[in-house]
C-alpha positions in Angstrom: -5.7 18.3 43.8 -2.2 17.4 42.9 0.8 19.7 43.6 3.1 20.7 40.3 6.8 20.6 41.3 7.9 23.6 41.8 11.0 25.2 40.5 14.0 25.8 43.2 13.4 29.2 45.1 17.5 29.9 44.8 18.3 31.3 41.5 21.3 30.0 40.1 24.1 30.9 40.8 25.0 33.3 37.6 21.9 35.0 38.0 22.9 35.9 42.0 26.1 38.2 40.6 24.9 39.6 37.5 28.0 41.4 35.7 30.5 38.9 37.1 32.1 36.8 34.1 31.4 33.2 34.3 34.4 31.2 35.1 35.0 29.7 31.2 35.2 33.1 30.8 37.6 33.7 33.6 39.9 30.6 31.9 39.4 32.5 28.4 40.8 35.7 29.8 43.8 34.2 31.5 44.6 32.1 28.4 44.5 35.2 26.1 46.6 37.4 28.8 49.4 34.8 29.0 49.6 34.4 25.3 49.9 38.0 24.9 52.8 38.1 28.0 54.5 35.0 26.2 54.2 37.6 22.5 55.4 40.3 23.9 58.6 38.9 25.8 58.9 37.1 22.3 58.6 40.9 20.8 61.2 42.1 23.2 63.8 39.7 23.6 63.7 39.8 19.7 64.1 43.4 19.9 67.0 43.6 22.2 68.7 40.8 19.6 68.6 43.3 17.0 69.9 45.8 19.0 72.6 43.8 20.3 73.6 42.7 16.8 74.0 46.3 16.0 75.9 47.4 18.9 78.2 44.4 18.4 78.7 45.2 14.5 79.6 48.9 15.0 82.3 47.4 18.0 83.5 44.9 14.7 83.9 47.8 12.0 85.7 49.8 14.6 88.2 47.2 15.5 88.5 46.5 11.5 89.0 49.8 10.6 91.5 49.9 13.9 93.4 47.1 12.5 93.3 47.9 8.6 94.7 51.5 9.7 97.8 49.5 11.7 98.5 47.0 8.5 98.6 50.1 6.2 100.1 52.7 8.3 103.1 50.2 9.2 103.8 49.8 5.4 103.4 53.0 3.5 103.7 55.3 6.5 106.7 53.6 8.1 108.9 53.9 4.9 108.3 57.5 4.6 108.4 59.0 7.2 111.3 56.8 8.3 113.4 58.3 5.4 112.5 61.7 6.4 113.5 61.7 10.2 116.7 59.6 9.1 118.0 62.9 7.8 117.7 64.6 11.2 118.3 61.1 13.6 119.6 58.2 13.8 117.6 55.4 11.4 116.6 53.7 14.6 115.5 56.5 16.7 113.3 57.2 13.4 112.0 53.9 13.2 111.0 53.3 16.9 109.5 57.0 16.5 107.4 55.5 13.9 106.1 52.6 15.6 104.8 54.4 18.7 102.8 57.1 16.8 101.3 53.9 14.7 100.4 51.8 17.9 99.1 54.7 19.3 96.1 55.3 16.1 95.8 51.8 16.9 95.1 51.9 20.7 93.0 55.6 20.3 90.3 53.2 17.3 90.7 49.9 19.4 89.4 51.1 22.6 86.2 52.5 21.5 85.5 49.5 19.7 86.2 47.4 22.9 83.7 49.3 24.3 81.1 49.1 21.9 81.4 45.4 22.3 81.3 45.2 25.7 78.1 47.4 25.6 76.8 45.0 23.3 77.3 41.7 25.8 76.0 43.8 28.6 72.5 44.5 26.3 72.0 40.5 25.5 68.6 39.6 26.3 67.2 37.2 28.7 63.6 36.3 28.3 64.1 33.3 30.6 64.0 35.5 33.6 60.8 37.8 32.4 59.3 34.9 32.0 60.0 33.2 34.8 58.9 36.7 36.6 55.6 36.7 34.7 55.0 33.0 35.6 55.5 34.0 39.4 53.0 36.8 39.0 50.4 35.1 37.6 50.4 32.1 40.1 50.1 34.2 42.8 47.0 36.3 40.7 45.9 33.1 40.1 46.1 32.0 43.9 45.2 35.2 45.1 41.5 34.8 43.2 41.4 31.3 44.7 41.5 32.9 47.7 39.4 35.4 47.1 36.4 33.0 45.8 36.7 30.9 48.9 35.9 33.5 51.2 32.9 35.0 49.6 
């Protein structure tokens, strides 16, 4: 009688570890996880744009409104109430009264706008360094499974 061949008495090697993801699978995974990391720093450097935009355009209105309140105040206000203190003063001890109440509505609206914009510059994003972070992380993941395989 002639012997069949027989099959190999070793199963193979997917059949050995039964709930352990093949590694296509493995590769599938990682690709989906790094696309969603590279989305969401997308999401969130886009998000701290926006707020940094918005931060930086309340600091602008305020320094408008600062400076619109100067330009005005030193026409209409300056003639008026220059006329009235002349009547108790000297004309220019009325005028350089004048002046320093104006500059100081200016200085009291310009410095909370200075710093709403420098709140705004300290907010800017910087996805580079997230993802340089995330990039770190999953080397060493991805070394650390190397490892890991190699052992067993």
């Amino acid at each position: 009688m002639t012997q069949q061949p027989q099959p190999p008495r070793t199963p193979p090697a997917a059949a050995s570890r039964p709930g352990q993801p093949s590694i296509g699978e493995l590769i599938n995974r990682i690709s989906e996880n790094i696309t969603g990391l590279v989305k969401g720093e997308i999401e969130l450097a886009r998000a701290k744009a926006l707020r940094m935009a918005n931060t930086a355009g309340v600091g602008a209105a305020l320094l408008t409104v600062a400076a619109i309140a100067a330009l005005f105040g030193l026409g209409f206000l300056l003639s008026t109430i220059v006329d009235l203190l002349a009547m108790v003063m000297p004309v220019w001890a009325a005028k350089l009264l004048v002046a320093i109440i104006l500059f100081a509505v200016a200085v009291a609206t310009a410095l909370p706008g200075r710093d709403k914009l420098r709140e705004a510059k300290a907010d800017k994003p910087e996805p580079q360094v997230r993802l340089r972070e995330d990039v770190d992380a999953v080397k060493k993941a991805v070394a650390s499974g190397l490892d890991k395989g190699g052992r067993q």
